[in-house]
C-alpha positions in Angstrom: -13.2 51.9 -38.6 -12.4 50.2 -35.5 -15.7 48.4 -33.8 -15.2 48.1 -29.8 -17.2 45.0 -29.9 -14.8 43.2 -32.2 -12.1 44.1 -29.2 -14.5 42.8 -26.8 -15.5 39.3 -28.3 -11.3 38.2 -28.3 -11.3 39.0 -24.2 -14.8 37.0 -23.6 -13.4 34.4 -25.1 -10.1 34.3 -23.1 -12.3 34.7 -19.9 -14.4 31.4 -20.8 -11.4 29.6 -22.1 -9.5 30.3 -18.7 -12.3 29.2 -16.8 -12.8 25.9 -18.5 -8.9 25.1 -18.5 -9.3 25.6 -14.3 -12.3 23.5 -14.3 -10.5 20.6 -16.3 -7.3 21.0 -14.4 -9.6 20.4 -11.0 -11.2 17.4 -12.9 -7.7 16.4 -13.5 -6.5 16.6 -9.9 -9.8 15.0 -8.3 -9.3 11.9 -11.0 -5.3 11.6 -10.2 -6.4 11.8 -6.5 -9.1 9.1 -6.6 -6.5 6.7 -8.3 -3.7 7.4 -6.2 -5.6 6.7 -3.6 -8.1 3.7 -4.5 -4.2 2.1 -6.0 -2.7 3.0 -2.2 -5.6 1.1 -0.8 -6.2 -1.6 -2.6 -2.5 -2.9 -2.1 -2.7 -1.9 1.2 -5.5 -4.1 1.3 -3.7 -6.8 -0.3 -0.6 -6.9 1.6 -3.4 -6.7 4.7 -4.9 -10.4 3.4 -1.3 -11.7 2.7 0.1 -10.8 6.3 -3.3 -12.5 7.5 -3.3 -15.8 5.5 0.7 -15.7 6.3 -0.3 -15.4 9.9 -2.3 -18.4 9.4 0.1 -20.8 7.9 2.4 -19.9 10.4 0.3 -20.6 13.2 -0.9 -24.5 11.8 2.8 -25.0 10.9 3.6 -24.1 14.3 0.9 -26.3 15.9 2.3 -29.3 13.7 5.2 -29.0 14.4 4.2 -29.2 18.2 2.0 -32.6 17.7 5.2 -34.0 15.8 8.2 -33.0 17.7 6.1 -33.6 21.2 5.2 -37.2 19.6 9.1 -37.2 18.7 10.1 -36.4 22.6 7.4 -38.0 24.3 6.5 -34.3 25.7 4.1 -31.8 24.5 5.1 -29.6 26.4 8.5 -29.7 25.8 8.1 -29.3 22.1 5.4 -26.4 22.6 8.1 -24.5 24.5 10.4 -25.2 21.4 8.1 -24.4 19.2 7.1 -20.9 21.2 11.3 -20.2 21.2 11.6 -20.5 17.5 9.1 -17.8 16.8 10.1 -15.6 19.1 13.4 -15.7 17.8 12.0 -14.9 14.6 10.1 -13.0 16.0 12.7 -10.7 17.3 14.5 -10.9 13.6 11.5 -9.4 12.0 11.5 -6.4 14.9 15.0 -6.0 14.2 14.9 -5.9 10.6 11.0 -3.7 9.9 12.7 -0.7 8.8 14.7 -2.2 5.5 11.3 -4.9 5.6 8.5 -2.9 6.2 9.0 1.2 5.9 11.2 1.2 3.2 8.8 -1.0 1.0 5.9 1.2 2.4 7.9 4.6 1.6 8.5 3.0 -2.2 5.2 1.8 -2.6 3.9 5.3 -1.8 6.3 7.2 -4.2 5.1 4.8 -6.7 1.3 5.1 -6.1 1.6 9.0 -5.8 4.0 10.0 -7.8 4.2 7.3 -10.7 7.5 5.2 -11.7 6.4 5.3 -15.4 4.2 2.7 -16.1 -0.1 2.7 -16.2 
C-alpha cells in the first residue's frame, strides 16, 4: 500500500536542497564580487602610485634640465620657459590622445576584472 509520508520525504528534500543551492549561488556572487572588486582596486591603486612616481620623475627631469640648459644659455629663465614649453606640448599630446591612452585601457581593464579573459 501506498504511505503518504514516503511521498512527502522526496518533496522535503527538494525544498531543502533548493534552498541550499540559492544560499551557495549568493555565496558564489558575494565571493566573485569581492574579487572583482578588491582586483579593480588594487590595480587601480597601482596605476594610481605609477602615475604618481611618473609624475615625479618628470618633474626632477624637468628641473635638471632647467639647471643645465640655463647653465648652457647663461639664462635660467630662458631655459625654465623652454623647459615649461616642452611639457606643455606634451602635455597637450597626452590631452589629445586620453581616449586610445587612458579610456580604452580603463574599459579593457574593467571587462577583464569583471568579466574574466580566461586566466586566474
Amino acid at each position: 500500500m501506498l504511505n503518504l509520508n514516503d511521498l512527502a520525504k522526496p518533496a522535503e528534500n527538494l525544498a531543502d536542497d533548493i534552498k541550499d543551492y540559492i544560499s551557495m549561488q549568493e555565496d558564489k556572487l558575494k565571493l566573485e564580487t569581492t574579487k572583482a572588486a578588491s582586483t579593480s582596486i588594487a590595480r587601480l591603486l597601482a596605476m594610481v602610485l605609477i602615475i604618481l612616481v611618473a609624475f615625479v620623475a618628470l618633474l626632477l627631469l624637468s628641473f635638471a634640465c632647467v639647471l643645465l640648459l640655463g647653465e648652457a644659455m647663461h639664462s635660467y629663465s630662458a631655459a625654465a620657459f623652454i623647459v615649461a614649453g616642452v611639457v606643455i606640448i606634451l602635455t597637450v599630446v597626452l590631452f589629445l590622445c586620453k581616449k586610445k591612452l587612458f579610456v580604452n585601457t580603463f574599459v579593457k581593464l574593467f571587462i577583464d576584472v569583471f568579466y574574466g579573459n580566461g586566466k586566474e
